[in-house]
C-alpha positions in Angstrom: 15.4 16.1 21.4 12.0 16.5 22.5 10.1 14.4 19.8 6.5 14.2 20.7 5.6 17.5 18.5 9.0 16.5 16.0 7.8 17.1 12.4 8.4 13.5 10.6 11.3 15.3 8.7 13.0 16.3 11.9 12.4 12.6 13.5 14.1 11.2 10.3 17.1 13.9 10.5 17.7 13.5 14.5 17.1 9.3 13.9 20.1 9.2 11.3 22.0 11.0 13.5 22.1 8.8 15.9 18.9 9.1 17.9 16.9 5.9 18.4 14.1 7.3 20.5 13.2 9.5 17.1 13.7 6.8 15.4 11.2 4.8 17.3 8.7 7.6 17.6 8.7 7.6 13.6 8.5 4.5 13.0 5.5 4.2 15.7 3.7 6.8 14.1 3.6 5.8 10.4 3.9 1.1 11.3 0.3 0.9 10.7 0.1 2.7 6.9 3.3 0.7 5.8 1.8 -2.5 7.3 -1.6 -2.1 6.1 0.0 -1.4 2.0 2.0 -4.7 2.1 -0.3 -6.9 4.2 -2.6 -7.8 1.6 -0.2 -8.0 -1.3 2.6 -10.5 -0.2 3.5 -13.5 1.2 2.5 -12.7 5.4 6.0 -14.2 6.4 7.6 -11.2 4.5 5.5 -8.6 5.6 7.7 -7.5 8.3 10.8 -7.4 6.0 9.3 -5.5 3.8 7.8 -2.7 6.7 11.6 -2.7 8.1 13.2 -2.5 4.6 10.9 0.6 3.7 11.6 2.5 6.5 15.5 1.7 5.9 15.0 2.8 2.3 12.9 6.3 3.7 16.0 7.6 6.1 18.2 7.1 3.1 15.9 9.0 0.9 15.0 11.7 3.2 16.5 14.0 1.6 14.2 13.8 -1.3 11.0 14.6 0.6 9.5 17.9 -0.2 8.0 19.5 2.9 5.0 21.1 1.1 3.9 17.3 0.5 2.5 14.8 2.8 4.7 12.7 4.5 2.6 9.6 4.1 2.3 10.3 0.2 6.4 10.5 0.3 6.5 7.3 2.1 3.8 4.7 0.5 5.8 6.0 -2.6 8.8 4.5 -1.5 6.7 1.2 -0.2 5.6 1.0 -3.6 9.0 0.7 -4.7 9.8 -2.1 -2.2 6.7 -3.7 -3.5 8.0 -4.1 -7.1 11.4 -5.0 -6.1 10.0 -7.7 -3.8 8.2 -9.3 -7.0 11.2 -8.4 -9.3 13.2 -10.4 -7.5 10.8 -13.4 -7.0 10.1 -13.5 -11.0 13.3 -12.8 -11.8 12.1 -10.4 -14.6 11.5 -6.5 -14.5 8.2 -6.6 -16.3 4.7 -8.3 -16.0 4.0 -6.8 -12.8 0.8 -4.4 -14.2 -0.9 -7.5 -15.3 0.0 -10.0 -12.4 -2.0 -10.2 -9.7 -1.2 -11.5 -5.7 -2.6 -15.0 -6.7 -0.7 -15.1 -9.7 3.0 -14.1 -8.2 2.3 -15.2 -4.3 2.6 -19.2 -3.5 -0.8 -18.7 -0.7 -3.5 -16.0 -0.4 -2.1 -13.4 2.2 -3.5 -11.0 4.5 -6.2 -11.7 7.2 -9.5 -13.1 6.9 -12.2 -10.2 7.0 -14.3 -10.5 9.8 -17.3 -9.9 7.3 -18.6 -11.1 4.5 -18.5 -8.3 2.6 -15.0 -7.7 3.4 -13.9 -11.1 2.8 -15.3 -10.7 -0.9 -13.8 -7.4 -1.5 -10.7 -8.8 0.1 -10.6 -11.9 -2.3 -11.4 -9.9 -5.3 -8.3 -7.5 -4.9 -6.2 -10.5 -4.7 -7.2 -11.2 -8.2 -6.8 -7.8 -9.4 -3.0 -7.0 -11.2 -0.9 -5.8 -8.7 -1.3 -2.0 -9.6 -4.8 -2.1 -10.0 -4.8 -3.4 -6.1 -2.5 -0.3 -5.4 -4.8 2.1 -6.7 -7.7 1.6 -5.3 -6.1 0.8 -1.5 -4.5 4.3 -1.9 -7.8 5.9 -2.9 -10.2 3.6 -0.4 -7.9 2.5 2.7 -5.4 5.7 2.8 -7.6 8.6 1.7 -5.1 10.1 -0.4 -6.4 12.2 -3.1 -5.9 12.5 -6.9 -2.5 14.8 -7.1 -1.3 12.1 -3.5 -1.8 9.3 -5.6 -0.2 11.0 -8.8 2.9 11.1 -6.3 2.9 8.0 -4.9 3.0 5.8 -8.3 5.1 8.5 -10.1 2.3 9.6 -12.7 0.9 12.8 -14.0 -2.7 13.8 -12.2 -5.0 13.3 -15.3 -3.7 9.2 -15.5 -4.9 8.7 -11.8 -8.4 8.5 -13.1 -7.7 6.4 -15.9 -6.1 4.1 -14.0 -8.8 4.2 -11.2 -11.5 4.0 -13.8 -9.4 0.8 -15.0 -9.2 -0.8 -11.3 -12.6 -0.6 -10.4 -13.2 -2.5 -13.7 -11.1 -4.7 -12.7 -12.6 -4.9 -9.1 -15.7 -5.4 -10.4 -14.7 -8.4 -13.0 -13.4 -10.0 -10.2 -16.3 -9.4 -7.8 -18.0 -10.8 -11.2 -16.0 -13.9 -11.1 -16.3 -14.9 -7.5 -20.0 -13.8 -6.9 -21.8 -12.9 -10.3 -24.7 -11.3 -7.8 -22.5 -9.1 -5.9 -20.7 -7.0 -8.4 -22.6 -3.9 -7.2 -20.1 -4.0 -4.4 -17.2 -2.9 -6.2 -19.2 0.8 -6.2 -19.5 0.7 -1.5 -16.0 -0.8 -1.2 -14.8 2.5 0.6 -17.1 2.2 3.1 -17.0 -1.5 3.3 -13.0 -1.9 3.8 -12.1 -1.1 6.7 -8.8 0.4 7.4 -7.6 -2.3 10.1 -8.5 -4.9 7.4 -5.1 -6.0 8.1 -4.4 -6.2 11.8 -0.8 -7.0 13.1 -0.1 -10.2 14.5 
């Protein structure tokens, strides 16, 4: 088929039957949002599993996608999945997840080094954030996705987005408070200061 104007759902339904070029074309067109989500939580070595095992995971799902949502809503979904299974399976344990953060469950910082200073703070301080805290706020600052998107992705009702984004930036802003005491007013321009290649492909 003729894939360069293939809605994604179309790409997924021609790629699991048996065509690799739609395949390709989908995974070209959402590698940068999967790769961004895990870049900064996980080891780097496992990055690339992860990208390859949640695109495995959507053609199997695909089924489950509702057209009237965004694809990329549908998707980091099932990344956050992945993500929680990746820890699971390091801890050995199902829980403990909401109040660990990358430092605590990784064996080195991940991610890349922020070509600013700025960034390299904020970048720091979501490493010490719990794990869902991080999610949050990289759904709301890096992807754009708004309230009812994010509602979808983590599997929550609308009105609990802002609580837990209310929470996060707290948390943000503890841990801005922790690394640099004078530069906690941060946590309020960190859309605009994270830039969404903060994690470029190696």
């Amino acid at each position: 088929m003729d894939n360069r104007g293939a809605t994604d759902a179309e790409l997924l339904d021609a790629w699991a039957a048996g065509d690799r070029d739609c395949g390709d074309t989908f995974i070209e067109r959402y590698f940068d949002v999967v790769y961004r989500f895990f870049g900064n939580k996980v080891v780097h070595v496992d990055v690339e599993d992860l990208v390859q095992q949640t695109f495995v995971a959507c053609l199997e799902a695909r089924s489950r996608y509702d057209a009237r949502a965004k694809f990329a809503t549908f998707l980091l979904g099932i990344a956050r999945n992945q993500l929680y299974t990746y820890y699971r399976k390091r801890r050995r344990e199902p829980s403990g997840l909401v109040a660990s953060s990358v430092r605590d469950l990784a064996t080195s910082p991940t991610g890349a080094v922020a070509r600013l200073e700025d960034e390299r703070l904020l970048l720091e301080a979501l490493r010490n954030v719990p794990i869902e805290a991080q999610v949050v706020l990289e759904l709301a600052y890096l992807e754009g996705l708004t309230g009812d998107e994010i509602a979808e992705v983590l599997g929550i009702a609308r009105n609990a987005v802002h609580v837990r984004l209310h929470r996060a930036r707290e948390n943000l802003r503890e841990s801005l408070r922790e690394l640099a005491p004078d530069r906690v007013a941060l946590a309020e321009d960190a859309r605009r200061v994270l830039a969404r290649d903060m994690v470029p492909r190696v």
